[in-house]
C-alpha positions, -999 to 999 in steps of 0.1 A, spaced: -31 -69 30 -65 -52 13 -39 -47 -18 -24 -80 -18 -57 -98 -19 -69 -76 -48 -93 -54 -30 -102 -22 -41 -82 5 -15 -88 40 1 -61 52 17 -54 85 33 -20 104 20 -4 96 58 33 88 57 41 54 56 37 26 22 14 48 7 42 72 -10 54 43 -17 29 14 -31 -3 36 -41 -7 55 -67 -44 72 -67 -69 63 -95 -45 34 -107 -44 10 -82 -59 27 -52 -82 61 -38 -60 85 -18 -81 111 0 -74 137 23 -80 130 60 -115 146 55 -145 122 68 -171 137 30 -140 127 9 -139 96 27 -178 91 24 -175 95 -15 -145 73 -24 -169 47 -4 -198 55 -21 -180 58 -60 -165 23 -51 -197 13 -42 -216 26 -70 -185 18 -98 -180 -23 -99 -157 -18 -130 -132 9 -105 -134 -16 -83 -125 -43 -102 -97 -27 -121 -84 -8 -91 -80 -41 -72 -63 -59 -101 -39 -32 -98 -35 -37 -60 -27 -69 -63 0 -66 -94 13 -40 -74 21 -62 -42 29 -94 -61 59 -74 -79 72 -55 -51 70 -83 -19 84 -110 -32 106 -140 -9 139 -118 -24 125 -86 -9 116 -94 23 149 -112 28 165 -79 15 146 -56 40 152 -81 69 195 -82 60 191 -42 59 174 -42 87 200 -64 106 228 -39 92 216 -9 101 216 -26 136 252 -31 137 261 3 121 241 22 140 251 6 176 217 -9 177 237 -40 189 247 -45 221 283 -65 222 
């Protein structure tokens, strides 16, 4: 949502979107799961309004080209077939 409404993101390099969506020092900060690396990505987004601006520009091109109406219609019919193929539906 942070992405999407063009804010500036740190993120950690967890599974999940982040492999997917962020790539670090163009439209987001991934740091490790280390509580000083967290304290200075806050504190160079804090200090650096132009990283923050440009980084959140980025965020939010990178989520209005990716979830689009289409997309989510996409993921919801894969979702739905996987279901059926994998026995997830009870006849």
């Amino acid at each position: 949502e942070a992405m999407g409404a063009g804010l500036a993101t740190i993120v950690s390099p967890t599974p999940g979107a982040v492999a997917d969506l962020c790539v670090s020092e163009l439209n987001c900060l991934i740091v490790d799961n280390d509580p000083d690396a967290w304290a200075a990505a806050l504190e160079r987004l804090a200090e650096d309004h132009e990283l923050r601006m440009a980084l959140g520009e980025a965020a939010r091109r990178t989520i209005a080209s990716r979830w689009t109406i289409e997309h989510a219609a996409d993921a919801m019919l894969a979702g739905f077939r996987l279901g059926f193929l994998g026995g997830g539906m009870k006849r």
